[in-house]
KEMAR-441810 format. One record per atom (N, C-alpha, C): z, y, x; residue in one letter. Coordinates in steps of 0.1 Angstrom, whole numbers, plus 2048, in hexadecimal, padded with zeros to 3 digits. Example, Ala and Ser with C-alpha at 12.3 -4.5 7.8 and 13.67 -1.06 7.14 Angstrom:
2
84E7C7884a/84E7D387Ba/84E7DF884a/8477EA880s/8477F5889s/84F800881s/
END
This chain:
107
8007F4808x/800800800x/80080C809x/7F6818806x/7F882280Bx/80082B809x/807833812x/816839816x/81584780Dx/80384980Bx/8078547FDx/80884D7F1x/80583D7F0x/80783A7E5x/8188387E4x/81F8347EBx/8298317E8x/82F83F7E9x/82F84F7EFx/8338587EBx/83285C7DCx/8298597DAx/82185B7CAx/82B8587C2x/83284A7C5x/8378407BBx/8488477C0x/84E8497C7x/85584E7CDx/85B85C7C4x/8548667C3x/8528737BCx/85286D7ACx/84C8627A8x/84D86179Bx/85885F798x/8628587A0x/87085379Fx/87985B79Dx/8758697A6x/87D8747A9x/87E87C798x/86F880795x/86A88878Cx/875882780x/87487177Fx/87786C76Fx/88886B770x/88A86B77Cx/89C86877Cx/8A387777Bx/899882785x/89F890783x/89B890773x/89488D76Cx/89489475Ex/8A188F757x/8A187F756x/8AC874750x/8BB87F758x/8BC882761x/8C9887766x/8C8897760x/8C089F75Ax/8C18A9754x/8C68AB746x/8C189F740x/8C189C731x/8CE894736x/8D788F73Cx/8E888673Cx/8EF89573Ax/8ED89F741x/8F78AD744x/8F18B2738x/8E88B3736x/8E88B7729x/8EF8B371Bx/8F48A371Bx/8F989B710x/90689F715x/90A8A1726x/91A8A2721x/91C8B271Cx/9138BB722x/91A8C7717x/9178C1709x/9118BA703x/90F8B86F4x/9238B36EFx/91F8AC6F8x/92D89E6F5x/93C8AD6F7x/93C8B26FEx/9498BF701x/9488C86F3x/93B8C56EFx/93B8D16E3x/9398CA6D3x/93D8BF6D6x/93F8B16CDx/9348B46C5x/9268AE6CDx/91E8AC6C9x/91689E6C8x/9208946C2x/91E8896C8x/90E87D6C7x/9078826BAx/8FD8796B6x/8F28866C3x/8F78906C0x/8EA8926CAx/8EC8906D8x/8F588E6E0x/8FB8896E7x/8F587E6ECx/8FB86D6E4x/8F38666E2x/8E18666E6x/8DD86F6D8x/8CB86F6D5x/8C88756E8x/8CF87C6F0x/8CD8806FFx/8CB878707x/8D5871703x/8D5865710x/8CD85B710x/8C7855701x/8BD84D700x/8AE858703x/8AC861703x/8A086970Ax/8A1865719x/8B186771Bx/8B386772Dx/8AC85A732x/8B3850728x/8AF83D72Cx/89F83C72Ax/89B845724x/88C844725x/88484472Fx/88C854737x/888858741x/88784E750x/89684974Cx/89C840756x/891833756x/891833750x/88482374Ax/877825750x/871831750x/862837759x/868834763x/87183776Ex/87583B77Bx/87882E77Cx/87F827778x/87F81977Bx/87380B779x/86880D773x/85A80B76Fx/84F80B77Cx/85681F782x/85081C78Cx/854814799x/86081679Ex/86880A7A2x/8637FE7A0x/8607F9797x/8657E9797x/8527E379Ax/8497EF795x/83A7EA79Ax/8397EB7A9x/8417F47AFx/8417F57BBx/84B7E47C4x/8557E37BCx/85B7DA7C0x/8517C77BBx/84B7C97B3x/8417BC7B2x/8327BE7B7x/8307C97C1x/8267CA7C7x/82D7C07D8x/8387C57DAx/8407C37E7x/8447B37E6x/84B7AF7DAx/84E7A37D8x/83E79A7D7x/83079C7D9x/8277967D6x/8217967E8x/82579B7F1x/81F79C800x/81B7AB803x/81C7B17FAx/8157BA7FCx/8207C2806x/8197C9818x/8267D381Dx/8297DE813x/8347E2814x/83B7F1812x/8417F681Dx/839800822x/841809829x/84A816824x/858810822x/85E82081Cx/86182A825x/86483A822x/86783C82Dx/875848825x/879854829x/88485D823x/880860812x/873862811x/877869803x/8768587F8x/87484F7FDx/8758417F1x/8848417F1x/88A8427FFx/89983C7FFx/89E84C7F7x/89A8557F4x/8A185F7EDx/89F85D7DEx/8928577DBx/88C8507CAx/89D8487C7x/8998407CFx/8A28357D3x/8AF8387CAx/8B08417D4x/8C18427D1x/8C38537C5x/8B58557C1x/8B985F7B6x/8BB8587A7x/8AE84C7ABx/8B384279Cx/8BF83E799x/8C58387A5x/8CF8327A5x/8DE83B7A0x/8E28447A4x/8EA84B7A2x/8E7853791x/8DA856791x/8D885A780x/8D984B777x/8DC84177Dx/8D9836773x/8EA834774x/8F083877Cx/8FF83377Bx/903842772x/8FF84C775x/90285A76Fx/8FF85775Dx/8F9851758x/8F584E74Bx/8FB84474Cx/902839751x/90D83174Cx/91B83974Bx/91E84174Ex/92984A74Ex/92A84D745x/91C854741x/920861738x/91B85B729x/91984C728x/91884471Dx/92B840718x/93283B726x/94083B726x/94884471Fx/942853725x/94A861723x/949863713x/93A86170Ex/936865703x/94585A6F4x/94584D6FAx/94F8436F3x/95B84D6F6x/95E8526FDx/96A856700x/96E8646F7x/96286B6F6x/9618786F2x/9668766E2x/95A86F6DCx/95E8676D0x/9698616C8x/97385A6D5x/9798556CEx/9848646D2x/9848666DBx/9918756D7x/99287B6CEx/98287E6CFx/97E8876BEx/9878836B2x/9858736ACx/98A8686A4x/99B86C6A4x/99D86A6AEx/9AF86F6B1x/9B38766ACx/9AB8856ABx/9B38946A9x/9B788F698x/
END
């Protein structure tokens, strides 16, 4: 694979995780201003997002698992690790949102 292809694929990861990680900060102000179904309706846009970014990942990862080389170089391992922390960042704030919820329930 060519090294602008795998930049290519690299930047798509960045583009779909920075969006997915725009729309999570966006649901927790929803969730602080007990806004909870839209809140929610956020985070499933976010897992959308997160789903492109990981899409491109995983064709890139069954090109590699088939023979094919990959040379990664700084900006894959930054893909890398932007999915990764937006994918744990939207398990949080799916946690936070239960939590928001049930306090709400409390008062």
């Amino acid at each position: 694979m060519e090294q602008e292809q795998i930049q290519s694929v690299a930047f798509e990861i960045i583009l779909h995780s920075g969006s997915s990680r725009t729309m999570i900060h966006e649901a927790f102000e929803m969730m602080r201003n007990n806004e909870f179904e839209n809140a929610r309706n956020k985070l499933k846009e976010a897992n959308n997002e997160v789903l492109l970014a990981h899409q491109s990942q995983t064709a890139l990862l069954q090109q590699y698992s088939s023979g094919e080389t990959i040379n990664t170089d700084i900006i894959m391992v930054h893909a890398q690790d932007h999915l990764m922390t937006t994918m744990t960042l939207r398990e949080v704030a799916l946690e936070m949102l239960h939590l928001y919820e049930k306090l709400e329930k409390e008062k």
